[in-house]
C-alpha positions in Angstrom: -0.7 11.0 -15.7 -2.7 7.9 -14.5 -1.3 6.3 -11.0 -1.8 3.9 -8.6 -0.9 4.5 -4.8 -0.5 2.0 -2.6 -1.2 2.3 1.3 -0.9 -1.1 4.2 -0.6 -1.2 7.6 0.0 -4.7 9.1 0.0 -5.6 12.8 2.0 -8.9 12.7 1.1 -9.6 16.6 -2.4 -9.2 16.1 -2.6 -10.6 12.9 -4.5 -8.0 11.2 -3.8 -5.4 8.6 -5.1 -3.1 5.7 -4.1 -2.6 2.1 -6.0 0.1 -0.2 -4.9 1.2 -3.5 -6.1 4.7 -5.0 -5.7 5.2 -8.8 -6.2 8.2 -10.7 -4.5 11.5 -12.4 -2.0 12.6 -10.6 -0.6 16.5 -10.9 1.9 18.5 -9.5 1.1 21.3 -6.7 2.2 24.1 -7.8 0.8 26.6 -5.1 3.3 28.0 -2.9 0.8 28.5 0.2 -0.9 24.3 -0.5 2.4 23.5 -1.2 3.5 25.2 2.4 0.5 23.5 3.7 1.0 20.4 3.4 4.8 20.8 4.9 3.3 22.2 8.0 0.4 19.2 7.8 2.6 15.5 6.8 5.7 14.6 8.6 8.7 13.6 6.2 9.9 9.9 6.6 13.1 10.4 4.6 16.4 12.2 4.9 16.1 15.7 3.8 13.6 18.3 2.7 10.6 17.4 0.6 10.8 18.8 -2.8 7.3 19.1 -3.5 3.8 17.5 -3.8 1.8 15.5 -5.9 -2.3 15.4 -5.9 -4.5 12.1 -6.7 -7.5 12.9 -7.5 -8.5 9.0 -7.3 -11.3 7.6 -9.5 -11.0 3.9 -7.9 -10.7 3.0 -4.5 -10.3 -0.8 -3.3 -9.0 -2.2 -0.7 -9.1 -5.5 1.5 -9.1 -6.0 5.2 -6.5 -9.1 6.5 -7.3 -11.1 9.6 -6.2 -14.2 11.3 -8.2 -17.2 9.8 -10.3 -15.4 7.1 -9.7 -15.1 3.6 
């Protein structure tokens, strides 16, 4: 399956920021040690256990760079 992931990071004080979008195939990880991996590596933002993990393996990249006065 084809997706598009999203990542931005604004400073509103500073008036900078980020925003970068990674498309590609997405597939489930299914090993139990990745799986355990990645529990041990990424710190859960939501309420409860994560349930899995899903891979991009992204074939475009782009992104654009925000600051106070430019384009």
């Amino acid at each position: 399956m084809v997706v598009a992931y999203e990542a931005d990071d604004i400073d509103p004080g500073e008036h900078l920021g980020r925003s970068v979008v990674a498309t590609g195939y997405a597939t489930a990880v299914t090993d139990p040690d990745e799986i355990d991996r990645y529990v041990r590596l990424l710190q859960c933002w939501t309420a409860g256990d994560a349930s899995g993990a899903i891979r991009i393996r992204p074939d475009l990249v782009t992104g654009f760079r925000l600051r106070e006065g430019g384009p």
